[in-house]
VEXROPA-270863 format. One record per residue (C-alpha): x, y, z; residue in one letter. Coordinates in nm, 2 decimals. Example, Ala and Ser with C-alpha at 12.3 -4.5 7.8 and 13.67 -1.06 7.14 Angstrom:
residues 2
SITE      px      py      pz  residu
SITE    1.23   -0.45    0.78       a
SITE    1.37   -0.11    0.71       s
***
This chain:
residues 460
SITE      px      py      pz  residu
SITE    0.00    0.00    0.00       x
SITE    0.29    0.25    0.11       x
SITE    0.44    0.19   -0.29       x
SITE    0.09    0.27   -0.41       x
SITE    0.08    0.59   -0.23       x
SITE    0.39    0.68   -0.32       x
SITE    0.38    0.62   -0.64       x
SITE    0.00    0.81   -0.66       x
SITE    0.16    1.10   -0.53       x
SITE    0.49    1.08   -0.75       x
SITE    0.28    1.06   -1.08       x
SITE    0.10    1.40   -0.93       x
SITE    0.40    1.55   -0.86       x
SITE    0.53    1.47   -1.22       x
SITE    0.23    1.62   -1.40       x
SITE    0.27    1.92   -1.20       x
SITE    0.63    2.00   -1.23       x
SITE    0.64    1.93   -1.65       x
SITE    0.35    2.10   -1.65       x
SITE    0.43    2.43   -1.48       x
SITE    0.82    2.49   -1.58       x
SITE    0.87    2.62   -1.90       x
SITE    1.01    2.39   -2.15       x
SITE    1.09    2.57   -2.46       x
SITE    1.18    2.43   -2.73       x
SITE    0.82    2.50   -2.94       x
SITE    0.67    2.26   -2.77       x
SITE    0.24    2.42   -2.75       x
SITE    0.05    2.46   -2.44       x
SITE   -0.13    2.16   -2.53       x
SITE    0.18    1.97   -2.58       x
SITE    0.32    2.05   -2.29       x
SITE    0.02    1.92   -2.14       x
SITE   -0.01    1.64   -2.30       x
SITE    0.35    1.56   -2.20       x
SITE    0.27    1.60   -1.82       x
SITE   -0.04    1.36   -1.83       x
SITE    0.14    1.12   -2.02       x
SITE    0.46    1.08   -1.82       x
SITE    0.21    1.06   -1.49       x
SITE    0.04    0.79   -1.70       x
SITE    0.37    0.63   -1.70       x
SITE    0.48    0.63   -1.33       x
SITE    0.18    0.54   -1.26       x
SITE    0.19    0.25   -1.45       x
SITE    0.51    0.19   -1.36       x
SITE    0.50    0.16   -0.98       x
SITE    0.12   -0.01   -1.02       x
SITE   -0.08    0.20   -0.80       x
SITE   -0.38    0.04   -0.97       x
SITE   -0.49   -0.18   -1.25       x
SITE   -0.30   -0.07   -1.59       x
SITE   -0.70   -0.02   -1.73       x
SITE   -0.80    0.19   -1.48       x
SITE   -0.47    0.43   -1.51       x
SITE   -0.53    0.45   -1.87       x
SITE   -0.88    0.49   -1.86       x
SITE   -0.79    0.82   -1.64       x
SITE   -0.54    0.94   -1.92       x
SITE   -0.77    0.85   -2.16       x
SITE   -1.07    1.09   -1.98       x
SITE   -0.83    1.37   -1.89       x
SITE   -0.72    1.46   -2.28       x
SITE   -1.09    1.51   -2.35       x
SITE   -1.22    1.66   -2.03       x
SITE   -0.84    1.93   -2.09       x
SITE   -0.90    1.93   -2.43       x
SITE   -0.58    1.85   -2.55       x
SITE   -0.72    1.62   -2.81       x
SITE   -1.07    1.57   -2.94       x
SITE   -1.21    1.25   -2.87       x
SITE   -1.20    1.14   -3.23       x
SITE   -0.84    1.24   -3.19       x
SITE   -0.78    1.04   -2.89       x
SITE   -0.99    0.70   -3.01       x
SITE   -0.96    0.72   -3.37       x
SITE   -0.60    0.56   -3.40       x
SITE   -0.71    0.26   -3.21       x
SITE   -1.09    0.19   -3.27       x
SITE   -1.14    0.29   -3.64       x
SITE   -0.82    0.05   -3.73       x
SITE   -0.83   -0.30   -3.71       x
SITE   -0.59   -0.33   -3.39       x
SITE   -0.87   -0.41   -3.20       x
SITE   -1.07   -0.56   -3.35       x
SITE   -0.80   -0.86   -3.48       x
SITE   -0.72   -0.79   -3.03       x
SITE   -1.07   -0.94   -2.99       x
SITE   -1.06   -1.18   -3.27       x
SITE   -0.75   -1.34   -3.13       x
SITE   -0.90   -1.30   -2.75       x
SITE   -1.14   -1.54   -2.93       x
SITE   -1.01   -1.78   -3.13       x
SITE   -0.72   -1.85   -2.84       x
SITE   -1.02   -1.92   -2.61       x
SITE   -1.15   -2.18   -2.86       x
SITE   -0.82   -2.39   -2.90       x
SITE   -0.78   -2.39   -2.54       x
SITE   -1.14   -2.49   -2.45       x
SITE   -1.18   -2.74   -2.72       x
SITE   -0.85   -2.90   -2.58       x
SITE   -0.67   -2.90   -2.90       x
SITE   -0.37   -2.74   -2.76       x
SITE   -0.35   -2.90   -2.48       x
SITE   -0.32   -3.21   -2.73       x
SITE   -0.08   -3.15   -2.93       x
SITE    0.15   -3.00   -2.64       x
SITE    0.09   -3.39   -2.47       x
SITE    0.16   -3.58   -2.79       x
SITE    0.43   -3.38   -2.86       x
SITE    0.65   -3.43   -2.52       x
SITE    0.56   -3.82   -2.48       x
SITE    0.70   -3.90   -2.85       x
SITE    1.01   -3.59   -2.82       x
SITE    1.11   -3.51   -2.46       x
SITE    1.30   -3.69   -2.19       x
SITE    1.53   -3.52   -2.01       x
SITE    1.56   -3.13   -1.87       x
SITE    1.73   -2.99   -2.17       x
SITE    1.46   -3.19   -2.41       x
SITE    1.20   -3.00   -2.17       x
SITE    1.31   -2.65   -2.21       x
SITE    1.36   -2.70   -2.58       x
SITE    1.01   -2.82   -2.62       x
SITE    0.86   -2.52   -2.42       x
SITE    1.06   -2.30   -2.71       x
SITE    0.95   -2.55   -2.98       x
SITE    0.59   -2.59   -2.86       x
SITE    0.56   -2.18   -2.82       x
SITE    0.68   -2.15   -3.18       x
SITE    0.44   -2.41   -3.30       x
SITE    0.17   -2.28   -3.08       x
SITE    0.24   -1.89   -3.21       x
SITE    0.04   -1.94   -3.50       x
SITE   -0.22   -2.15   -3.40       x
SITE   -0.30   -1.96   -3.04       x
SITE   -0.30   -1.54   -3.14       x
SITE   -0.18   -1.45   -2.81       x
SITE    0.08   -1.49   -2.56       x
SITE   -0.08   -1.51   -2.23       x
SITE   -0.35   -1.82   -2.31       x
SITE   -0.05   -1.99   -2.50       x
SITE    0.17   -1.99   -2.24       x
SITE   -0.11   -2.08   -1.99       x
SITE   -0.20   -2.36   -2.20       x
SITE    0.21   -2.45   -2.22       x
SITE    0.24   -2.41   -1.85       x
SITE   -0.08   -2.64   -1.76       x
SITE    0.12   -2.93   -1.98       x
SITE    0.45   -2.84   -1.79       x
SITE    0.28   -2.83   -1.42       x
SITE    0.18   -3.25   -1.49       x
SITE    0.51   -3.27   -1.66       x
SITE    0.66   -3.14   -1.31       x
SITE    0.43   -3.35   -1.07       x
SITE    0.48   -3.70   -1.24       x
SITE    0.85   -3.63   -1.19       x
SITE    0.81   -3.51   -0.81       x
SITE    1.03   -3.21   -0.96       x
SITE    1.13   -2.97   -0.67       x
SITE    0.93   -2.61   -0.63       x
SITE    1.26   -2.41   -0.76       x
SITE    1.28   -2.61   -1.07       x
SITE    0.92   -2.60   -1.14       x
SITE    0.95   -2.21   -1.14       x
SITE    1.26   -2.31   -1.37       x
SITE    1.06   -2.41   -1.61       x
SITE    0.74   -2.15   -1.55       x
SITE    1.05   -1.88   -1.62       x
SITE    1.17   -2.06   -1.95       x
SITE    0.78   -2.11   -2.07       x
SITE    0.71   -1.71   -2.02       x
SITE    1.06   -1.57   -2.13       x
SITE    1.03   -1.81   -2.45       x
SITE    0.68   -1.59   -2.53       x
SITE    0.91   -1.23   -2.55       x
SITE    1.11   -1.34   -2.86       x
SITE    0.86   -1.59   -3.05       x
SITE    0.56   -1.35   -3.02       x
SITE    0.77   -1.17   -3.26       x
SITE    0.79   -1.43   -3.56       x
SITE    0.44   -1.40   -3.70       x
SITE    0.23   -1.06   -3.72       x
SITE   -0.06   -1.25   -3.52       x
SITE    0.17   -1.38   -3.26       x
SITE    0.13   -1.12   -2.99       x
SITE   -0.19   -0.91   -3.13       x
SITE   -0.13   -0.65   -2.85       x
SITE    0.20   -0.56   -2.94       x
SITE    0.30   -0.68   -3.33       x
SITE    0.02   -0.51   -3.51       x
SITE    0.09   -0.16   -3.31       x
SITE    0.45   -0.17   -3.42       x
SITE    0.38   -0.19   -3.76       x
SITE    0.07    0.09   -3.73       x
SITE    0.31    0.26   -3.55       x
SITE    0.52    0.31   -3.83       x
SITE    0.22    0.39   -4.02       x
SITE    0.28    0.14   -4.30       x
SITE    0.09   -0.14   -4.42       x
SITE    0.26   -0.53   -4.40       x
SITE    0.15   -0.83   -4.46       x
SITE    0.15   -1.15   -4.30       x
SITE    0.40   -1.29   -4.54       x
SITE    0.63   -0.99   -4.55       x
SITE    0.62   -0.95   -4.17       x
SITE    0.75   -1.30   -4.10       x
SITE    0.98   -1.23   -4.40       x
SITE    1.14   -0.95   -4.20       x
SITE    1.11   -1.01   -3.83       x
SITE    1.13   -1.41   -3.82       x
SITE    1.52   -1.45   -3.85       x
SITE    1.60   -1.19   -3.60       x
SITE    1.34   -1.33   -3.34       x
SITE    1.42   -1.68   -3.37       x
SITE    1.74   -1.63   -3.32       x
SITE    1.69   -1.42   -3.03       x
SITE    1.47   -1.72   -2.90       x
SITE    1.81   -1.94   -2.93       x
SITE    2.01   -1.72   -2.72       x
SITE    1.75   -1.68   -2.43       x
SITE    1.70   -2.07   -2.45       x
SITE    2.04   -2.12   -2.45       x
SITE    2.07   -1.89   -2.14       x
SITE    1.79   -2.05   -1.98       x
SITE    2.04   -2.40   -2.02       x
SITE    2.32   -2.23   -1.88       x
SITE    2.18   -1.99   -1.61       x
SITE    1.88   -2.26   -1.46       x
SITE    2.00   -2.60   -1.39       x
SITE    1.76   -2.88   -1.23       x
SITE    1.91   -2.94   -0.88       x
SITE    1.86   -3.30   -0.94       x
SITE    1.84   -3.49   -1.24       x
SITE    1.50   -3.50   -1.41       x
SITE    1.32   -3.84   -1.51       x
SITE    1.00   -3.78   -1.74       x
SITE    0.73   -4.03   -1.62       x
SITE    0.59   -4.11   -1.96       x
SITE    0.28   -4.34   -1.86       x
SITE    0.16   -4.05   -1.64       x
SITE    0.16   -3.80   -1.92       x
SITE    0.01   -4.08   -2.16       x
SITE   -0.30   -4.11   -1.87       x
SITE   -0.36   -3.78   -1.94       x
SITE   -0.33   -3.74   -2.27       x
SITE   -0.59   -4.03   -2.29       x
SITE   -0.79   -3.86   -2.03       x
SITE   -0.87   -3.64   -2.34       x
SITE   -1.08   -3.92   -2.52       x
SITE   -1.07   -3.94   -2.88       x
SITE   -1.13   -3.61   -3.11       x
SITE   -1.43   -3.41   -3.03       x
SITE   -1.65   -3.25   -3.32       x
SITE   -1.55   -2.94   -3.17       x
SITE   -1.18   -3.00   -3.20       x
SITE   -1.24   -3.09   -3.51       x
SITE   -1.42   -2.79   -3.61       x
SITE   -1.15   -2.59   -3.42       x
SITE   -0.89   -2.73   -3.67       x
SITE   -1.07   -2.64   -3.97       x
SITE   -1.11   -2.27   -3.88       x
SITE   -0.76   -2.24   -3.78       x
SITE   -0.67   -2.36   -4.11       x
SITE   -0.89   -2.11   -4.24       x
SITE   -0.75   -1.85   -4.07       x
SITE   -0.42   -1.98   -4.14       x
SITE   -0.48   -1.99   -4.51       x
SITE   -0.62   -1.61   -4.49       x
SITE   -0.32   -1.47   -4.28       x
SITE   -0.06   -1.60   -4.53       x
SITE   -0.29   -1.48   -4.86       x
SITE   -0.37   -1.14   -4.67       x
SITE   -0.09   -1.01   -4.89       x
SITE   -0.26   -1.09   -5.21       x
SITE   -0.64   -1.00   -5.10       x
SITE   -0.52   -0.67   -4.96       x
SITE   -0.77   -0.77   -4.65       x
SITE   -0.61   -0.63   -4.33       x
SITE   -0.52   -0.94   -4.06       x
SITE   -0.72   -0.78   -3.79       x
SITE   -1.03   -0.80   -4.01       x
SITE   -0.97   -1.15   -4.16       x
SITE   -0.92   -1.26   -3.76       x
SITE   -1.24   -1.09   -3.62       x
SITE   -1.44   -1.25   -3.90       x
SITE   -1.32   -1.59   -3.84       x
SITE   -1.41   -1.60   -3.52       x
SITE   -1.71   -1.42   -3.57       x
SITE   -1.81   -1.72   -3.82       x
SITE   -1.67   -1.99   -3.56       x
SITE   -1.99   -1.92   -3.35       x
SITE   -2.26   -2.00   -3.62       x
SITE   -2.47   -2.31   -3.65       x
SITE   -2.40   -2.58   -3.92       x
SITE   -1.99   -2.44   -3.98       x
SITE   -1.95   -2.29   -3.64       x
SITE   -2.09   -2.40   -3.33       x
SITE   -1.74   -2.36   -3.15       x
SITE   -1.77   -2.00   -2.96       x
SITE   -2.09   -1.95   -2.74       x
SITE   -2.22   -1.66   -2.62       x
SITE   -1.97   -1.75   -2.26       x
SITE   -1.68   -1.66   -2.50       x
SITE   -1.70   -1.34   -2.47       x
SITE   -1.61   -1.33   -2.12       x
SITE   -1.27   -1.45   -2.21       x
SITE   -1.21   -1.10   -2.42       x
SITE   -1.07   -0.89   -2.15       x
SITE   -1.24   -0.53   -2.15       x
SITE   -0.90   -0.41   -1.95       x
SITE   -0.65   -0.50   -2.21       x
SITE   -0.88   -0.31   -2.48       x
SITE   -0.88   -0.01   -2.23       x
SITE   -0.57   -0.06   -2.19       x
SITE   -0.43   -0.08   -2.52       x
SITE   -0.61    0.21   -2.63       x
SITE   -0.48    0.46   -2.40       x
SITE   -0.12    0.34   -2.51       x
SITE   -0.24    0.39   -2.85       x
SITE   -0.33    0.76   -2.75       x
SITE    0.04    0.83   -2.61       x
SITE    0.16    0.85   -2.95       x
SITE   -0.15    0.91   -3.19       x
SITE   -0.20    1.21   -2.98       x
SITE    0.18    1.31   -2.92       x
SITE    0.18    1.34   -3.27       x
SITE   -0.12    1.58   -3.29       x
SITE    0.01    1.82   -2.98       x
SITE    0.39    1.83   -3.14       x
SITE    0.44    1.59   -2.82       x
SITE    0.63    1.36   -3.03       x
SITE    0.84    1.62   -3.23       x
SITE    0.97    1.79   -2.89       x
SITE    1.08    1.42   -2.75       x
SITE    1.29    1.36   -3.04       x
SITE    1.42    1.75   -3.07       x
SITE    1.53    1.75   -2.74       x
SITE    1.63    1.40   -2.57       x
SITE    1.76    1.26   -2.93       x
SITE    2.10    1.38   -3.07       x
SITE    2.11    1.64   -3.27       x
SITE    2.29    1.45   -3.56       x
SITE    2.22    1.06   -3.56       x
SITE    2.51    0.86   -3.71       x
SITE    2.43    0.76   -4.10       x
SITE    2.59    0.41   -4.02       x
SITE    2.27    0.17   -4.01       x
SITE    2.46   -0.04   -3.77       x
SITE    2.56    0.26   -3.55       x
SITE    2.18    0.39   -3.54       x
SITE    2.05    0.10   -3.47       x
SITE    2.30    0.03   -3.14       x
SITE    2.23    0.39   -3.08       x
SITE    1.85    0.36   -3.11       x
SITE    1.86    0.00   -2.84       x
SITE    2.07    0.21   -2.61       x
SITE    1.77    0.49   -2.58       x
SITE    1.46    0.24   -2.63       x
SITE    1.61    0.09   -2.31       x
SITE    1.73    0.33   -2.14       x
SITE    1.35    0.49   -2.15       x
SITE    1.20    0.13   -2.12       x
SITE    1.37    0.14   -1.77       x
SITE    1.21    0.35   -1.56       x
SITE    0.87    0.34   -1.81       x
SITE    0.83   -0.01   -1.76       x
SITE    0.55   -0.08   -2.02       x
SITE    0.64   -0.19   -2.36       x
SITE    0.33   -0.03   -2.49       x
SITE    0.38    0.30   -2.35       x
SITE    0.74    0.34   -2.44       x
SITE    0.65    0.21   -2.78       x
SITE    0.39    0.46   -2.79       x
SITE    0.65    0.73   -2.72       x
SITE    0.97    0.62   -2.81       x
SITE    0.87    0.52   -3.24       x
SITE    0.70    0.84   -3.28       x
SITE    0.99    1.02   -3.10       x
SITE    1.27    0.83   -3.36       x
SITE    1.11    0.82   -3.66       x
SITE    1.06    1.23   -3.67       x
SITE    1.42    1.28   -3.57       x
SITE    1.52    1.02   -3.89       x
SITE    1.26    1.10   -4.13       x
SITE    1.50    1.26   -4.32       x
SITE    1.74    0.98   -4.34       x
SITE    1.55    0.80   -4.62       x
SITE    1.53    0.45   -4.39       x
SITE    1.20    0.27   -4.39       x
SITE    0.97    0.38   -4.08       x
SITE    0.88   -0.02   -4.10       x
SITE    1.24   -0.11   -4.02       x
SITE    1.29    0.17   -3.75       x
SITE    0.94    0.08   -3.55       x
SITE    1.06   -0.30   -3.58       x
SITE    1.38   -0.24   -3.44       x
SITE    1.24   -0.05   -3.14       x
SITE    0.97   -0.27   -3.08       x
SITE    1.17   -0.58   -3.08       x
SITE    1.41   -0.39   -2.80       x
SITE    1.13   -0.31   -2.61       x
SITE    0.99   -0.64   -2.60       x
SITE    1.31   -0.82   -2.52       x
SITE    1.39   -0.64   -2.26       x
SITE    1.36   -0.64   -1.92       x
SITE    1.53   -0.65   -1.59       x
SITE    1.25   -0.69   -1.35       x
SITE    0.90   -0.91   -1.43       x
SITE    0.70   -0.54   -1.48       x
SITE    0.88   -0.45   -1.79       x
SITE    0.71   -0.65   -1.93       x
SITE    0.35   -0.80   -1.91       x
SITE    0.41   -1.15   -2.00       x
SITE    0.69   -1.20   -1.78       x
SITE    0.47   -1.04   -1.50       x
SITE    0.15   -1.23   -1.56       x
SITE    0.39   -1.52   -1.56       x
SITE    0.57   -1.43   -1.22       x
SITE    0.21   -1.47   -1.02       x
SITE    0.15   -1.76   -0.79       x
SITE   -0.17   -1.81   -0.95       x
SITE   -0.09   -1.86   -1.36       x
SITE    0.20   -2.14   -1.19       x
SITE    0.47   -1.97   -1.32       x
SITE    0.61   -1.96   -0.96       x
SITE    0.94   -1.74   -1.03       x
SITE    1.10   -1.44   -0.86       x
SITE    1.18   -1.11   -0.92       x
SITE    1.55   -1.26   -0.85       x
SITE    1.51   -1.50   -1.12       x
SITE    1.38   -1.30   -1.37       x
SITE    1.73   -1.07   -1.29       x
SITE    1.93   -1.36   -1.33       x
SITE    1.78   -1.42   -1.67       x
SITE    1.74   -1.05   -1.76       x
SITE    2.04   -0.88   -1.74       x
SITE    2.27   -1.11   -1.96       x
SITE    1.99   -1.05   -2.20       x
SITE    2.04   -0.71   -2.19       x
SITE    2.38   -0.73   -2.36       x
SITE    2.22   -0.97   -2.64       x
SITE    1.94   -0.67   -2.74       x
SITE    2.24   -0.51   -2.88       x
SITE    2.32   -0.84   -3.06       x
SITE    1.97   -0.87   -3.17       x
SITE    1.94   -0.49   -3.31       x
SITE    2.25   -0.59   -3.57       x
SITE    2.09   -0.89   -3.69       x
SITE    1.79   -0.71   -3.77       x
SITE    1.97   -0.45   -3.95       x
SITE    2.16   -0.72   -4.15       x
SITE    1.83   -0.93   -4.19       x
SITE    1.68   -0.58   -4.32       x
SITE    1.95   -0.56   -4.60       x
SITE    1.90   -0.87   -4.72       x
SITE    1.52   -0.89   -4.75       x
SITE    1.50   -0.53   -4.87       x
SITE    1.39   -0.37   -4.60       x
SITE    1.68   -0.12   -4.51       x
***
């Protein structure tokens, strides 16, 4: 409670000082504004003195009722695009693989027939996310689904506490990187990098560009995860109790089975999205729209929409706002005028090292990958529009930073859903650390791959 208050009254104190010194620079009244109730948003959300919804809900109310952006302004970036609407869609169609038990399937067959030892587990929580990143559009229900398999993996084994929250550690780190490979593979974060950058990808050309870099950033991190987290005593896979509960399952329902079909659909439309021109987000909503009908449907129930989160679409769209509305006010412009150099180096590899070092340094005390994104891609793409390098490469770059990194579970979401007694993740703020800050060293790795990955597929 004393943090909360704290941090309450720290968010105040922000708002007030940005918003009564004078700045300079050019930066408006309203921009100056809108600076101040952003960065309160931000330590707010930063030292959790409520539910991220609620605090965004706030910022989203006190643009309007200061009238530093219309509210067409303020929603119009989020609502009138797909993002939320393929959100929703994924929300959707993740809560039909899970409840059908189709995931939970294919995670069972594949450790009985692949895994026997700790090194086979870890590399089939990477392998299983990877495979599960297209088939479950989002994070948090794959890795739920990932961890439910790895809790009876743990208990037939009688594995200790601490190498149980071992494993819940590898299963929620392994989401960061391979959320990245396909465009629906984190619908929260992926699509806002690219709108972000304000140009239109497809599914095809965005695991073109961002599947390299991110699987190999997956390697590393599983690799650290081998190194770093050691069983303390050797692990012995009871098969027959894993094959009990895979036949616990039965045989294939008609809802699994229907289940399959529309995610081949889906699957068929998100690699073709490229040549129909239809946006993902719509071609995602739709599916799971039709998975609910009689006669082809009959999968999603009127109950499914309870398992669409009306705080992550609050959420979400108040991070939106930070930079859709940054850009309106000049917001934006000021960032990069004042905290960016004033001459970026024209080396590719140099601006991109340079750009990791500031998308971190601000991800540090910010905390949320959304907010800094919101900031941070409007902020470098004004100071290097003149530079004649893709906004798609330069949003991708600072997304994929953003969403690497992290020292401590709150920067970022997955991690910290992940680090809660109740998803059985199980690991500490200590672990997460211990994990976190060799990584930090390998975003700098990461941002050169991407730049060379660029150059090759045309990108840079």
């Amino acid at each position: 409670m004393n943090k909360k208050v704290v941090g309450f009254f720290a968010g105040i104190a922000v708002f007030l000082i940005i918003y009564l010194i004078p700045l300079g620079g050019g930066l408006s009244a309203k921009g100056q504004l809108d600076l101040a109730l952003s960065l309160m948003t931000v330590v707010w959300w930063a030292t959790q003195i409520a539910q991220p919804a609620y605090i965004g809900g706030i910022y989203l109310m006190l643009l309007i009722i200061f009238n530093v952006a219309t509210p067409v302004q303020v929603f119009s970036s989020s609502w009138t695009g797909s993002i939320m609407w393929l959100v929703m869609g994924a929300y959707l169609i993740a809560g039909a693989v899970k409840d059908s038990g189709l995931g939970e399937r294919i995670a069972y067959a594949f450790i009985i027939r692949f895994v026997r030892t700790w090194n086979g587990v870890i590399v089939s929580i990477f392998v299983l996310t990877f495979i599960l990143a297209l088939l479950i559009p989002h994070p948090w229900p794959r890795a739920f689904l990932i961890m439910s398999v790895m809790d009876v993996v743990a208990t037939s084994a009688k594995m200790p506490k601490e190498d149980k929250a071992k494993l819940g550690l590898a299963v929620f780190a392994a989401s960061c990187p391979l959320s990245g490979v396909f465009l629906t593979g984190d619908t929260s974060l992926n699509p806002l990098a690219v709108a972000d950058s304000g140009v239109n990808v497809s599914f095809i050309n965005y695991f073109i560009y961002m599947s390299v870099p991110m699987i190999i950033a997956a390697l590393i991190t599983m690799g650290l995860i081998l190194v770093l987290f050691r069983p303390t005593k050797e692990l012995h896979i009871n098969v027959p109790a894993l094959k009990i509960q895979q036949a616990n399952l039965g045989k294939f329902s008609k809802k699994e089975i229907r289940t399959l079909v529309w995610l081949v659909i889906a699957i068929a439309l998100w690699l073709t999205s490229g040549v129909t021109g239809i946006d993902v987000g719509w071609l995602t909503f739709i599916v799971a729209l039709l998975m609910s009908l009689p006669v082809i449907g009959g999968v999603l129930t009127a109950k499914s929409w309870s398992g669409v989160p009306v705080n992550v679409l609050v959420f979400l769209t108040s991070a939106i706002a930070i930079g859709s509305v940054g850009k309106v006010t000049g917001m934006n412009a000021w960032i990069a005028k004042e905290i960016l150099p004033s001459t970026l180096p024209h080396n590719v590899y140099l601006l991109a090292l340079m750009i990791t070092l500031f998308a971190m340094i601000i991800h540090m005390f910010m905390g949320s990958v959304i907010a800094v994104m919101g900031i941070t891609i409007p902020a470098i793409l004004a100071a290097t529009s003149h530079m004649g390098i893709s906004p798609l490469a330069i949003s991708l770059i600072v997304f994929s930073v953003v969403n690497l990194h992290y020292i401590l579970p709150f920067h970022n979401l997955a991690v910290l859903v992940g680090s809660d007694p109740d998803t059985g993740g199980g690991y500490t703020p200590k672990d997460v650390m211990r994990l976190g800050i060799p990584l930090t060293l390998v975003m700098f790795i990461v941002a050169v791959v991407q730049v060379f990955w660029f150059q090759v597929t045309g990108l840079m």
